[in-house]
DSSP file (Angstrom, degrees, kcal/mol; ACC not computed):
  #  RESIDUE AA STRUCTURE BP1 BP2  ACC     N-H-->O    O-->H-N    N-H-->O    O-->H-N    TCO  KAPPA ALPHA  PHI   PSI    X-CA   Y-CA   Z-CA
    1    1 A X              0   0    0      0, 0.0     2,-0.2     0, 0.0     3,-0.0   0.000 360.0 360.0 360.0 143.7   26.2   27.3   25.4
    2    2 A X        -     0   0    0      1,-0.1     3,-0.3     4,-0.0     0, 0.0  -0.544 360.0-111.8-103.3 167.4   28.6   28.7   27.4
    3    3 A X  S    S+     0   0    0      1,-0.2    -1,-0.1    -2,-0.2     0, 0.0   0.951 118.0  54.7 -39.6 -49.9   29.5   32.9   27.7
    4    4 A X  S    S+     0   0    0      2,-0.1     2,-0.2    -3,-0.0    -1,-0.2   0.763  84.6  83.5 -73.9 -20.9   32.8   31.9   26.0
    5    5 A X        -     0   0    0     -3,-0.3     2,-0.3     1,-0.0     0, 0.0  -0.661  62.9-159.2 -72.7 145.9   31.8   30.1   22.9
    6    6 A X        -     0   0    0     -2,-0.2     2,-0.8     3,-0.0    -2,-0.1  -0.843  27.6-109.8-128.7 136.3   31.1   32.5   20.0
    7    7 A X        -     0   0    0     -2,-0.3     2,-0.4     0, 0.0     0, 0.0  -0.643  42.3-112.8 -65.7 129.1   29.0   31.3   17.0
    8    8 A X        -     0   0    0     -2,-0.8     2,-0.2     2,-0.0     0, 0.0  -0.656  31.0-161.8 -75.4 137.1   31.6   30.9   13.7
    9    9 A X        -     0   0    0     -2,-0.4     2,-0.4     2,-0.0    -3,-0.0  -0.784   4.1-161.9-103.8 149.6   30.8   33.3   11.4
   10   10 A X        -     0   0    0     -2,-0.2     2,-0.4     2,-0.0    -2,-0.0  -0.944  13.7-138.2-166.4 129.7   32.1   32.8    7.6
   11   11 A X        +     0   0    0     -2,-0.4     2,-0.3     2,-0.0    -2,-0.0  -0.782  34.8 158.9 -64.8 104.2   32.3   35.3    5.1
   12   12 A X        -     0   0    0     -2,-0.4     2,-0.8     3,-0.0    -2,-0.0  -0.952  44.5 -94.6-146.6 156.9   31.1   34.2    1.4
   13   13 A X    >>  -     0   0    0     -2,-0.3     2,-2.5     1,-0.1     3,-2.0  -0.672  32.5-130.6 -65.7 100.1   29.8   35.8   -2.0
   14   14 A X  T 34 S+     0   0    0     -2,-0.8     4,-0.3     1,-0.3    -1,-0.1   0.248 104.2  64.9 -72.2  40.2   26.3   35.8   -2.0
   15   15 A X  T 3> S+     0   0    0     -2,-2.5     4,-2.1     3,-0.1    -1,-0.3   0.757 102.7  44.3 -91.7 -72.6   26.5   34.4   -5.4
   16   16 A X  H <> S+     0   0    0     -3,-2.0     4,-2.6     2,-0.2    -2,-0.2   0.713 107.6  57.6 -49.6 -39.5   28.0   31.4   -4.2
   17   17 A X  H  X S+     0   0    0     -4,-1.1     4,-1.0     2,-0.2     3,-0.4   0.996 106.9  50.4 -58.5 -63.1   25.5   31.1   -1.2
   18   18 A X  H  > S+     0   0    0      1,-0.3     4,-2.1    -4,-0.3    -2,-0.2   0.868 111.3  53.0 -44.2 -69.6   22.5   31.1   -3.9
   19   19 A X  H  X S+     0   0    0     -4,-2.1     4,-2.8     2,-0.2     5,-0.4   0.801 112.0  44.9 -25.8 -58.4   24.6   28.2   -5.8
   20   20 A X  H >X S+     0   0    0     -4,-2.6     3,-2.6    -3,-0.4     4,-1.2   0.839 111.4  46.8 -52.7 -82.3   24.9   26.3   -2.8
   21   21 A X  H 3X S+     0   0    0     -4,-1.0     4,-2.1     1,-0.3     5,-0.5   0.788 113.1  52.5 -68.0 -59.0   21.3   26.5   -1.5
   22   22 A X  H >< S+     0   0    0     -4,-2.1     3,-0.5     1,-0.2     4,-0.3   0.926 112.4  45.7 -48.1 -41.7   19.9   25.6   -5.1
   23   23 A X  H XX S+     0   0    0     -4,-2.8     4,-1.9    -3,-2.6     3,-0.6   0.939 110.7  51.4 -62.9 -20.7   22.1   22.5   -5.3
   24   24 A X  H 3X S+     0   0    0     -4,-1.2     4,-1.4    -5,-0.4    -2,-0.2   0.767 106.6  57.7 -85.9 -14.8   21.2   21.6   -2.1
   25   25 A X  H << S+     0   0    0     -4,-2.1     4,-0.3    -3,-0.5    -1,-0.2   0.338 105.2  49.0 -77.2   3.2   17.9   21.9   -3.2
   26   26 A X  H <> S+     0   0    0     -3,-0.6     4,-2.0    -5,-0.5    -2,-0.2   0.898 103.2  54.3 -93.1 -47.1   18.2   19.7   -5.7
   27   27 A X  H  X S+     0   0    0     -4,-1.9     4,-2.2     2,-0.2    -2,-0.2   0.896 108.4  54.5 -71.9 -43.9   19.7   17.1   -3.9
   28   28 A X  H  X S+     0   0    0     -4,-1.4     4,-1.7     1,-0.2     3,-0.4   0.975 111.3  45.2 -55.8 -51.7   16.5   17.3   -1.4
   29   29 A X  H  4 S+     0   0    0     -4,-0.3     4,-0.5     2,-0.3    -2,-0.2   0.908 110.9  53.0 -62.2 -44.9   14.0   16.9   -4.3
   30   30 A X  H  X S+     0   0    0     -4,-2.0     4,-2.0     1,-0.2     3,-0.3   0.952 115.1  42.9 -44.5 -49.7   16.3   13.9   -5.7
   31   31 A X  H  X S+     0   0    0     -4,-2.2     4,-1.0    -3,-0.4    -2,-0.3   0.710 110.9  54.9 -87.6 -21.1   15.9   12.3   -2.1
   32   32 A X  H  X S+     0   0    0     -4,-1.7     4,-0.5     2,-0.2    -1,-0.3   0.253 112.9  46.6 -80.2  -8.1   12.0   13.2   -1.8
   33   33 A X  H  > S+     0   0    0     -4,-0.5     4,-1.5    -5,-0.3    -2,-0.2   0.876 110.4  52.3-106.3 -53.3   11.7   11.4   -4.9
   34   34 A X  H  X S+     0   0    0     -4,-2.0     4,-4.8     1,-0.2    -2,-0.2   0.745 108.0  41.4 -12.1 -65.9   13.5    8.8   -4.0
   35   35 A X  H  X S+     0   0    0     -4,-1.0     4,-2.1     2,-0.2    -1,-0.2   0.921 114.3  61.8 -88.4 -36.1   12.2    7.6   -0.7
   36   36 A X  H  X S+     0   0    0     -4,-0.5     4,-1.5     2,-0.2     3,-0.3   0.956 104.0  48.7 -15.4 -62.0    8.6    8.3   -2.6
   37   37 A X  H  X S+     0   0    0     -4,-1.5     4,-2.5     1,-0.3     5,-0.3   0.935 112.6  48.2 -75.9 -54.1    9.7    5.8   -4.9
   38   38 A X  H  < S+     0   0    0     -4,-4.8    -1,-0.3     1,-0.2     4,-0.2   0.823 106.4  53.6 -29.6 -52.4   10.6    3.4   -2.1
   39   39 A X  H  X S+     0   0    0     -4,-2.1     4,-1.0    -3,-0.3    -2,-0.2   0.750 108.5  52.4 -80.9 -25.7    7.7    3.7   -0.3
   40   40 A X  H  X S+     0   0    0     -4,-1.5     4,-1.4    -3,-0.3    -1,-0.2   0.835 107.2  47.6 -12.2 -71.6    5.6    2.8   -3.4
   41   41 A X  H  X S+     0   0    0     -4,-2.5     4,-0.7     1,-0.2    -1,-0.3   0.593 112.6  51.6 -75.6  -9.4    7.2   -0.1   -4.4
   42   42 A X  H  > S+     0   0    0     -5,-0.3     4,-2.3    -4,-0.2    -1,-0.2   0.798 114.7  52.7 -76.4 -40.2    6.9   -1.3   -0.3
   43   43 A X  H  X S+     0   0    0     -4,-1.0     4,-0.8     1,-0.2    -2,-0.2   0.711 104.9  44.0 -63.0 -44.5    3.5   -0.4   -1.0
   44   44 A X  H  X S+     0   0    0     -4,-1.4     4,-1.1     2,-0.2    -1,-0.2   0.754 111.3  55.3 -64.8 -57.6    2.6   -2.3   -3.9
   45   45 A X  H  X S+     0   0    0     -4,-0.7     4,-2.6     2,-0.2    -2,-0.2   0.951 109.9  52.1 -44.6 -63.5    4.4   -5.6   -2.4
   46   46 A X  H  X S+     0   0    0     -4,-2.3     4,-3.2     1,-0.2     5,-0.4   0.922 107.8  52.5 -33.8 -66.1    2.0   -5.0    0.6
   47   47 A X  H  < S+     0   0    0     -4,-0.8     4,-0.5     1,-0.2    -1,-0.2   0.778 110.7  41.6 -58.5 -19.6   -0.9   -4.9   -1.7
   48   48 A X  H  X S+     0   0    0     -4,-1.1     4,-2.9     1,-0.2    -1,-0.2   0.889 105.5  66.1 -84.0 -14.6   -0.4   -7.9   -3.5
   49   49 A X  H  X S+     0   0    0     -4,-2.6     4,-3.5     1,-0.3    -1,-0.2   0.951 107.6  41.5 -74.0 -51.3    0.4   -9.5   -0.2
   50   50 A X  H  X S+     0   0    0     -4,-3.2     4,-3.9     1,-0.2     5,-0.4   0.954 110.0  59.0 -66.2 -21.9   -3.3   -8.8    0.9
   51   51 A X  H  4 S+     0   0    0     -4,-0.5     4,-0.3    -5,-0.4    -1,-0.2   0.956 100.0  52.6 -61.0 -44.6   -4.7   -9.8   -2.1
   52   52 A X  H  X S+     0   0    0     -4,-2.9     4,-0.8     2,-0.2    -1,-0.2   0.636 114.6  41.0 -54.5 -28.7   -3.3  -13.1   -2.1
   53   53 A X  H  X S+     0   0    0     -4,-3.5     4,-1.7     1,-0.2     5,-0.4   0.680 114.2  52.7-112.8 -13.8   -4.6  -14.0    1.3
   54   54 A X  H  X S+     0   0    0     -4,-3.9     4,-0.7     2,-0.1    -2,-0.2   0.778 109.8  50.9 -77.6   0.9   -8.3  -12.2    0.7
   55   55 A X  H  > S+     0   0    0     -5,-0.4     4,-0.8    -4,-0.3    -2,-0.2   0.949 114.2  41.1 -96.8 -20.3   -8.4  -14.1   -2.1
   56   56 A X  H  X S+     0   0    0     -4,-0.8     4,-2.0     2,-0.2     5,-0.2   0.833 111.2  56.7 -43.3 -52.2   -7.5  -17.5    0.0
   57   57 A X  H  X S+     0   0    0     -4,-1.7     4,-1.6     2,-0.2     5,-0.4   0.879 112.0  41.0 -81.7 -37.7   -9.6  -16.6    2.7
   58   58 A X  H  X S+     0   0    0     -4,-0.7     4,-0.7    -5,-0.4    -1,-0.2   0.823 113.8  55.9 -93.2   1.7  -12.8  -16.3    0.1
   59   59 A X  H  X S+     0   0    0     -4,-0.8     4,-3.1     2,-0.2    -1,-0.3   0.826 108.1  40.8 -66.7 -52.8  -11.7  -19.2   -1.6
   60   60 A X  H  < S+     0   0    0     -4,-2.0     3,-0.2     1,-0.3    -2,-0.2   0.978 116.7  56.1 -77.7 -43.6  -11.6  -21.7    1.4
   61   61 A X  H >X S+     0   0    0     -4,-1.6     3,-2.4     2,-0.2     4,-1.1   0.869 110.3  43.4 -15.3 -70.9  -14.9  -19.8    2.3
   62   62 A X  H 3X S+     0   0    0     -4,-0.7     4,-1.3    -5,-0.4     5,-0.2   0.730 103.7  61.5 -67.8 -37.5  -16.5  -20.7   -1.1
   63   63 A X  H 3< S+     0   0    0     -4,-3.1    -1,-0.3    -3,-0.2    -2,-0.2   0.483 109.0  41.2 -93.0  12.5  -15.4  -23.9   -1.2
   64   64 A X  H <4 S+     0   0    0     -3,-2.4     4,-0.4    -4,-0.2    -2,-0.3   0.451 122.0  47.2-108.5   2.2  -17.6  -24.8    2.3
   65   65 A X  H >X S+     0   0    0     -4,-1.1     4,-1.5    -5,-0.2     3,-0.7   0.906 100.7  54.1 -79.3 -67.6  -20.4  -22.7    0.9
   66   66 A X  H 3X S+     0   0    0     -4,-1.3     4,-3.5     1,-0.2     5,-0.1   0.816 107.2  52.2 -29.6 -52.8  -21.0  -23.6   -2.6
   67   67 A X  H 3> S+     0   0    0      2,-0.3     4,-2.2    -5,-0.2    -1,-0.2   0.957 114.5  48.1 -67.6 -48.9  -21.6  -27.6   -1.8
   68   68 A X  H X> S+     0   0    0     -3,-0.7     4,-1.1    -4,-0.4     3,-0.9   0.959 113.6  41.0 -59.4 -66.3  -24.0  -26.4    0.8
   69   69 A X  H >X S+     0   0    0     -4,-1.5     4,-2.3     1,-0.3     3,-2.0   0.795 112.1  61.2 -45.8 -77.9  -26.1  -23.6   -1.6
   70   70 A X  H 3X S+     0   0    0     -4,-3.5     4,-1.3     1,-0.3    -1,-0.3   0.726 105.7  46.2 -54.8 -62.7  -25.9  -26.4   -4.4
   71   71 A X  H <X S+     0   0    0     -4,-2.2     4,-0.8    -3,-0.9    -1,-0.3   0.735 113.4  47.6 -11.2 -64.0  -27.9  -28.6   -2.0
   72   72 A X  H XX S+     0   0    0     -3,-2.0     3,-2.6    -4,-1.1     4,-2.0   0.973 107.8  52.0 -51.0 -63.1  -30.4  -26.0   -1.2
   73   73 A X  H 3< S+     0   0    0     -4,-2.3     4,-0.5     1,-0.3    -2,-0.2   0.770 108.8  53.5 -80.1  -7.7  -31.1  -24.9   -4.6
   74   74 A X  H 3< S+     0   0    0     -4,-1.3    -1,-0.3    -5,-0.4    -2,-0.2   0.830 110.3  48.0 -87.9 -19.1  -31.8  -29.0   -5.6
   75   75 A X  H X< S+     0   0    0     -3,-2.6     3,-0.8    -4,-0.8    -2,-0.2   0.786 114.6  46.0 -89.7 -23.5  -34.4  -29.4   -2.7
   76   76 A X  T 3< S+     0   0    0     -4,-2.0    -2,-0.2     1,-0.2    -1,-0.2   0.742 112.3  47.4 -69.0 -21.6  -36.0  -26.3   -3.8
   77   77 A X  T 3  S+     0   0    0     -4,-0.5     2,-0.3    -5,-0.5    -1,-0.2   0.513  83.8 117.9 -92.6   9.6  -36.0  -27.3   -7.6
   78   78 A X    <   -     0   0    0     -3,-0.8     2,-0.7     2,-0.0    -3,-0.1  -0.509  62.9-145.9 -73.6 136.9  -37.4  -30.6   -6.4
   79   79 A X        -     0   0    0     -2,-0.3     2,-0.6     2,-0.0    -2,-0.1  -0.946   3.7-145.9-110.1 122.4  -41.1  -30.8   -8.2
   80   80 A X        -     0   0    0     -2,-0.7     2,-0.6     2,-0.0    -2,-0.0  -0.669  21.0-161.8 -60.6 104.8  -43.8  -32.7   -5.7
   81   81 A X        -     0   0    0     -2,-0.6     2,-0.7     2,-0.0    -2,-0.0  -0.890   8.5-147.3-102.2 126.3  -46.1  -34.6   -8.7
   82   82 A X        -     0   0    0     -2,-0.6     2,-1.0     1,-0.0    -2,-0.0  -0.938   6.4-141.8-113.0 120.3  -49.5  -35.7   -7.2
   83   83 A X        -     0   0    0     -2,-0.7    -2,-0.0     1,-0.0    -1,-0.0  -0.760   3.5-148.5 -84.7  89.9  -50.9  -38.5   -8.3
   84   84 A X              0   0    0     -2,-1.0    -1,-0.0     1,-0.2     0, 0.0   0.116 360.0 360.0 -41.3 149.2  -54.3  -38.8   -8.8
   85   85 A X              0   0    0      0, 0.0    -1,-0.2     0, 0.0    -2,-0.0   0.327 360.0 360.0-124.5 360.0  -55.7  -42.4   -8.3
């Protein structure tokens, strides 16, 4: 800023000032709620998004596992009968 520029100054009713600065604190709380509310619902979208593919991923998972473990657990349930002669 140069020597010759002066800061404006403006004369008001401190009445009026308060008025301002409480609506304008209103309007911040409006917009903090707001973009809350945005980021929520971004948030939410996101979550299902992962849900959908862990629950894919432990699907395709489960379906090369199971067949194997099914396997298993029928040669373990197999009963060896000895037959006396």
């Amino acid at each position: 800023m140069s020597n010759d520029e002066k800061i404006p100054q403006v004369m008001m009713d401190p009445k009026d000032f308060e008025e301002i600065k409480k609506r304008l604190d209103e309007l911040e709380k409006k917009v903090e709620n707001t973009n809350a509310e945005l980021f929520q619902i971004a948030g939410k979208k996101v979550g299902r998004d992962i849900g959908i593919l862990y629950g894919l991923v432990i699907g395709i998972i489960l379906s090369y596992i199971l067949p194997a473990l099914i396997k298993i657990v029928e040669l373990l349930s197999i009963k060896v009968q000895v037959v006396k002669p």
